[in-house]
C-alpha positions in Angstrom: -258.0 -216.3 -118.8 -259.8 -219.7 -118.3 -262.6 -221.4 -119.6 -265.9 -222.7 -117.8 -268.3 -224.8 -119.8 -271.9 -223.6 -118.0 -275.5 -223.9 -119.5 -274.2 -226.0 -122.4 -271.4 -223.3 -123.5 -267.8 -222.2 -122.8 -266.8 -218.9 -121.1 -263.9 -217.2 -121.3 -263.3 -215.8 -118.1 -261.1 -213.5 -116.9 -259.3 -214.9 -113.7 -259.2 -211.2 -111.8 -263.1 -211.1 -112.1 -263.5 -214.6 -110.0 -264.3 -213.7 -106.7 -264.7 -217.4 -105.1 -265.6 -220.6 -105.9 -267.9 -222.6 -104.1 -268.8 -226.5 -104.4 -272.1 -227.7 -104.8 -272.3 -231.3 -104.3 -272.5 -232.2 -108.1 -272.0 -228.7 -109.0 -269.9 -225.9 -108.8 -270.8 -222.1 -108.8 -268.0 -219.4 -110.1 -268.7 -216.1 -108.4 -267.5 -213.5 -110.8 -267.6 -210.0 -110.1 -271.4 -209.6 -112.3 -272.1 -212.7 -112.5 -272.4 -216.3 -111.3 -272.1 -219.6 -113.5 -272.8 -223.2 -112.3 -270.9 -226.0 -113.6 -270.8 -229.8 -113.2 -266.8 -229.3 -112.8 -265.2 -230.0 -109.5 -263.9 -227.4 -107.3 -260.2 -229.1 -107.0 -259.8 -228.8 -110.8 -260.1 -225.7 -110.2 -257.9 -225.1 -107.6 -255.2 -227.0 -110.2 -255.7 -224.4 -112.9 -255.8 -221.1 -111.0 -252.4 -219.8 -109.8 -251.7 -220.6 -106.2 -250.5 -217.3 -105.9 -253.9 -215.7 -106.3 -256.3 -218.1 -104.4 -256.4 -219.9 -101.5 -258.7 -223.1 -100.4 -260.2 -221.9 -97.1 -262.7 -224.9 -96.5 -263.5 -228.1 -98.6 -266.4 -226.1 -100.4 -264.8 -222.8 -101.3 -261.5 -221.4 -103.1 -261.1 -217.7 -102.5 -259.4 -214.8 -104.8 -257.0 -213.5 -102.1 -257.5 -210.4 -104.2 -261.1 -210.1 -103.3 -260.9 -210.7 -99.7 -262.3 -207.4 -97.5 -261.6 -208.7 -94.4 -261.4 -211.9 -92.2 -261.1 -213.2 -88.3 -260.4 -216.2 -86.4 -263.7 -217.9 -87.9 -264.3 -216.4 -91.4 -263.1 -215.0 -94.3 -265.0 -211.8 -96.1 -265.2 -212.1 -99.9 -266.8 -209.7 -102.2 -269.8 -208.9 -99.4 -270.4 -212.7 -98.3 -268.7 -214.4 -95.7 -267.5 -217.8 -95.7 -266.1 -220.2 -92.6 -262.8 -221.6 -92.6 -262.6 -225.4 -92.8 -261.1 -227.3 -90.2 -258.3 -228.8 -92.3 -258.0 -225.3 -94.6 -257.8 -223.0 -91.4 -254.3 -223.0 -90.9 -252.4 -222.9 -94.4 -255.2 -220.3 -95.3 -255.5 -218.0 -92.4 -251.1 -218.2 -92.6 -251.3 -216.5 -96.3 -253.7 -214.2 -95.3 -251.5 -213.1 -92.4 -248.7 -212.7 -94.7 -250.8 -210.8 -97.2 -251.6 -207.8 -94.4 -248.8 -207.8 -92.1 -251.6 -207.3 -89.7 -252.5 -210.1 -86.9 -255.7 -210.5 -86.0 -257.8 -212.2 -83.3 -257.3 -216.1 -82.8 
């Protein structure tokens, strides 16, 4: 469990119900399973309080529960119904642990 501070209160939030993260220029939105909340906190302090093990940073604006990921190709990455590009300096590390998550190769 973590907390988000959104519309002037805290959240407890379960870290299974995050879905992905995406940055906002000043902002940042948490995609929960039912819900979303915006924040003024940064996506990479997020990244530095969720376990490595469970997310992965697939471009500069998004960090993505591997847990939540449908399916994904050369390009892009399905999470929870919306798909999201990989980022040039993201591609490799995260299209590596996704690899190593199925077993299965897919298209390059």
């Amino acid at each position: 469990m973590i907390n988000i501070k959104a519309d002037r209160k805290t959240y407890p939030v379960v870290i299974d119900d995050i879905v992905f993260i995406e940055s906002l220029g000043d902002y940042t939105k948490v995609h929960l399973r039912e819900k979303v909340l915006i924040t003024n906190e940064n996506i990479s302090s997020f990244e530095e309080r969720l376990p490595a093990s469970d997310f992965i940073r697939a471009h500069r604006s998004y960090l993505i529960a591997l847990k939540h990921v449908n399916s994904f190709n050369a390009e892009a990455v399905d999470v929870g119904g919306k798909e999201l590009p990989f980022g040039r300096v993201y591609k490799q590390v995260a299209q590596s642990r996704l690899k190593a998550m199925t077993n299965i190769p897919f298209d390059e």
